[in-house]
C-alpha positions in Angstrom: -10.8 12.2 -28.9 -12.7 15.0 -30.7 -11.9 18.9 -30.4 -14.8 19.6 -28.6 -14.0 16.9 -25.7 -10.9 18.1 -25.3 -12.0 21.6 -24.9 -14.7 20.8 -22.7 -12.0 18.7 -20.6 -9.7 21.6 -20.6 -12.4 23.7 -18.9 -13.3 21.0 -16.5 -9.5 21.6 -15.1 -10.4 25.3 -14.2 -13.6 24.0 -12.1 -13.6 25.8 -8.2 -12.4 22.5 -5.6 -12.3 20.2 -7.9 -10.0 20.9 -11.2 -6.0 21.0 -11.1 -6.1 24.4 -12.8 -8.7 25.6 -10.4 -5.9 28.2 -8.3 -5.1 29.5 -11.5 -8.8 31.5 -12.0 -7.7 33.7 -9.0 -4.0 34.4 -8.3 -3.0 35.9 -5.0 -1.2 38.5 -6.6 -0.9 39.9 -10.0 2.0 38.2 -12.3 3.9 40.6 -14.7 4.5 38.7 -17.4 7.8 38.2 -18.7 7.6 38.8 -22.2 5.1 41.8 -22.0 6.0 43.6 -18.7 3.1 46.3 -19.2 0.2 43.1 -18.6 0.1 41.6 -15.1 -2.2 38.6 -15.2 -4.4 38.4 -12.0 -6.7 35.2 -13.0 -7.6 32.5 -15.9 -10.7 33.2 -17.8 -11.7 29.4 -17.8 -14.6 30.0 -20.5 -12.1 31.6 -23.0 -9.8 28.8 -22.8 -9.6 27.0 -25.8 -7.2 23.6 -27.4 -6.2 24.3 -30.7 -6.5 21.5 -33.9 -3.0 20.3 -34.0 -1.6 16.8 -33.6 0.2 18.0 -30.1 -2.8 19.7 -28.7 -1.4 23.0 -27.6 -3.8 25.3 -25.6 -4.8 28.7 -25.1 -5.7 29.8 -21.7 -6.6 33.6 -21.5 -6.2 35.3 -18.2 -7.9 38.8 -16.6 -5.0 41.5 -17.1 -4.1 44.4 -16.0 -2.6 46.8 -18.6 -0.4 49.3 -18.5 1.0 51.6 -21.4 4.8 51.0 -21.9 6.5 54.1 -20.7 6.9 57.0 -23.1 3.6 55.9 -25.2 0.3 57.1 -25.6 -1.1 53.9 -24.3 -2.4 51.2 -26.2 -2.7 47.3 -26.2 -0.7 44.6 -27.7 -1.8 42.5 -30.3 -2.6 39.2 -27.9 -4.6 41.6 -25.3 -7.5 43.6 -25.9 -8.6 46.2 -23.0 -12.1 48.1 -21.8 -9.9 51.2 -21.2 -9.9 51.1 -17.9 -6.6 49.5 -17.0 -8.0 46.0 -17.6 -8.8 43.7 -20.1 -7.6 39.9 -21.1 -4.3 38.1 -22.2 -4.1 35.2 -24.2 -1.0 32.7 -24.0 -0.1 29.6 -25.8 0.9 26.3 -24.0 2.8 24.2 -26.0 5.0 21.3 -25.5 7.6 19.0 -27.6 7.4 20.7 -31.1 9.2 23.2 -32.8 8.6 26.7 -32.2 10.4 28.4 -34.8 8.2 27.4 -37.4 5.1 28.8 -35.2 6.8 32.1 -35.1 6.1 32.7 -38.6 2.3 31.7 -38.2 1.7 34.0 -35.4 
């Protein structure tokens, strides 16, 4: 299957009613996220989701955050968000199953 079906499949998940992703493009209450407790993720930005060209398929799925500056810092983003200045702005996580991660690491 092609890169472009896959993507377009991916997005078909997120679809309202319909899609197995579809609770994730509003969640009831924010998430902190566990590896970057200043971002809360409060829904999946289904249009920005992406599959990446790899034999395994791993995906991208970014998510509506909310931001907050790690204590003691004058603010700013990490390098996987980017932000309107207003408290909000967008979060990007990898899904990836059954490789190797260390070697990813270094890529990243």
């Amino acid at each position: 299957e092609s890169r472009p079906k896959r993507i377009a499949r991916l997005q078909a998940m997120f679809e309202k009613d319909a899609g197995p992703l579809a609770p994730l493009r509003s969640l009831d209450a924010p998430l902190i996220l566990p590896l970057d407790p200043t971002a809360a993720v409060v829904g999946a930005l289904p249009e920005r989701s992406t599959v990446f060209k790899s034999a395994l398929s791993p995906i991208s799925v970014t998510f509506r955050a909310l931001l907050r500056p790690p204590a003691g810092s004058g603010g700013g983003a990490s390098s996987s968000t980017s932000s309107d200045g207003g408290g909000g702005g967008s979060y990007a996580i990898i899904f990836k199953s059954g490789d190797d991660l260390r070697q990813d690491q270094m890529v990243l």
